[in-house]
Every structure is written in structure tokens, then in C-alpha cells.
C-alpha positions as CSV (number, residue, x, y, z in Angstrom):
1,X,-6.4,-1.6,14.1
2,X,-5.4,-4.1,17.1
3,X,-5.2,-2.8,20.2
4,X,-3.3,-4.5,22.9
5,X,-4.4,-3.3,27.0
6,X,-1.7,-3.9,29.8
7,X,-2.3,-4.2,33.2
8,X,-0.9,-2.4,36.1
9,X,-1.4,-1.9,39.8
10,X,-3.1,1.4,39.6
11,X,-6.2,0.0,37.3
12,X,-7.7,-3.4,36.0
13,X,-6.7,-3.8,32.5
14,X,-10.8,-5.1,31.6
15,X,-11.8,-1.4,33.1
16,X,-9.1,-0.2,31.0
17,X,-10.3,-1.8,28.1
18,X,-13.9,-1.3,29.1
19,X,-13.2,2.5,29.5
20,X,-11.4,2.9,25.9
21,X,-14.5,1.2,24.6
22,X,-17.4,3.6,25.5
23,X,-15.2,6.4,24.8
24,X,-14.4,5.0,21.5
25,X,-18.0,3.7,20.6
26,X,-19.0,7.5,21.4
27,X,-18.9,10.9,19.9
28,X,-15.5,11.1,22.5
29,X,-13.3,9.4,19.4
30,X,-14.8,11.6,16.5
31,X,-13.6,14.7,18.4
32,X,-10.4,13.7,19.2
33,X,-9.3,13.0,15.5
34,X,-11.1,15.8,14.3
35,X,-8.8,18.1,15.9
36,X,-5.8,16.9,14.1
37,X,-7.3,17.0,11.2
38,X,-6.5,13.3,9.7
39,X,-8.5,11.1,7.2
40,X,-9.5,8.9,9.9
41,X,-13.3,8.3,11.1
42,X,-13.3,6.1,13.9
43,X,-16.3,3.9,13.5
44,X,-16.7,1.2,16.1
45,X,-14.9,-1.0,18.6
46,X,-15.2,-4.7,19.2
47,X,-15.0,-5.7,23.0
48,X,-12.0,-6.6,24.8
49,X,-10.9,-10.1,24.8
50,X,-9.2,-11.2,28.0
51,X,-5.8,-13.0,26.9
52,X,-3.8,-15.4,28.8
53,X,-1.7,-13.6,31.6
54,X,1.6,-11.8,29.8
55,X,4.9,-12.1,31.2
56,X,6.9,-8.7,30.9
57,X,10.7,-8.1,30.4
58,X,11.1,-8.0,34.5
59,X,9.3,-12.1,34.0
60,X,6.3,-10.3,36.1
61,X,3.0,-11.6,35.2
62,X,0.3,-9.1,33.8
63,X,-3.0,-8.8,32.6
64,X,-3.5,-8.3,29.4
65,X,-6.5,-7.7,26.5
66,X,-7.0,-6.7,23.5
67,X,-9.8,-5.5,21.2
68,X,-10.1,-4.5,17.4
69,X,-11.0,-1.0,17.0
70,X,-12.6,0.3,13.2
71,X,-11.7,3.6,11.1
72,X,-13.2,4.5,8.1
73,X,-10.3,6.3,5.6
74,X,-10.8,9.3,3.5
75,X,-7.9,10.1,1.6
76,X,-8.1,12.9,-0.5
77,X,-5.7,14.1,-3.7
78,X,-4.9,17.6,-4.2
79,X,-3.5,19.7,-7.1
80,X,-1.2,22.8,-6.5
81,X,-2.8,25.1,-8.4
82,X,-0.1,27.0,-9.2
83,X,2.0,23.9,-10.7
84,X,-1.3,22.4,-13.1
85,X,-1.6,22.8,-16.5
86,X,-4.6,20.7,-17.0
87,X,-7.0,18.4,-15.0
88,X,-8.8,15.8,-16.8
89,X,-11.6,13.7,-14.8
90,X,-13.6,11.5,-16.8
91,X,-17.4,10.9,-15.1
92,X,-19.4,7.8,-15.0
93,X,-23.1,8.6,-16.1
């Protein structure tokens, strides 16, 4: 997934970035999707790229970077038990 850091006058968007990324690469992401409950594992996250300056709707210029961050997906199929008749799995040995 892209991710795409804004500047503003409060923080620097590299700290931004920089921030998101240690709490990403650590145990920080894991427990924040693991309270929703969601087939998502984060895994890793690149670091931030500084892109060429952005110009906003109000033709200020910003800050801006962006950085690639890495999930691993567990989607998992159910069966309402009281609606099946029959499950058939065939097993590779």
C-alpha cells in the first residue's frame, strides 16, 4: 500500500514519515490491526522518499513524501453451519 505524507506547519513531513515508520516496523502496527480484527498483518515499511515540493488547492507549496508500506493477507472462508449440507475438501498428500 502507497502512502503519501503531507507537510504542515506544526511538523516536518520527513519526521512524519520517519515517525510512521518505526511505529510501523514495530510491534505498534500488529496491535493496532489486531484490535479490529482484520486479515491484515502488517509486515514492513520501506523508507520515505522525499518528493518534489506539492502545490495544494490554495497553490501553497508543501512538503511531501511517500513510502510503501507491506501487509500480509489472510482471508479466511467460512460455512454457516446451519445452512451446509455437505463439505467436501480434497487433501494433497
Amino acid at each position: 500500500m502507497g502512502l503519501t505524507f503531507i507537510g504542515n506547519d506544526n511538523i516536518p513531513v520527513l519526521q512524519m514519515a520517519k515517525a510512521f515508520s518505526i511505529r510501523f516496523n514495530d510491534a505498534w502496527a500488529s496491535e493496532q490491526f489486531e484490535q479490529y480484527q482484520k486479515p491484515f498483518f502488517p509486515l514492513y515499511s520501506d523508507d520515505a522518499l522525499v518528493e518534489p515540493v506539492f502545490i495544494d488547492a490554495e497553490d501553497q507549496y508543501q512538503d511531501k513524501c511517500s513510502m510503501n508500506v507491506y501487509f500480509e493477507y489472510h482471508p479466511e472462508v467460512g460455512v454457516c453451519e446451519a445452512s451446509a449440507k455437505e463439505i467436501i475438501m480434497n487433501v494433497n498428500k
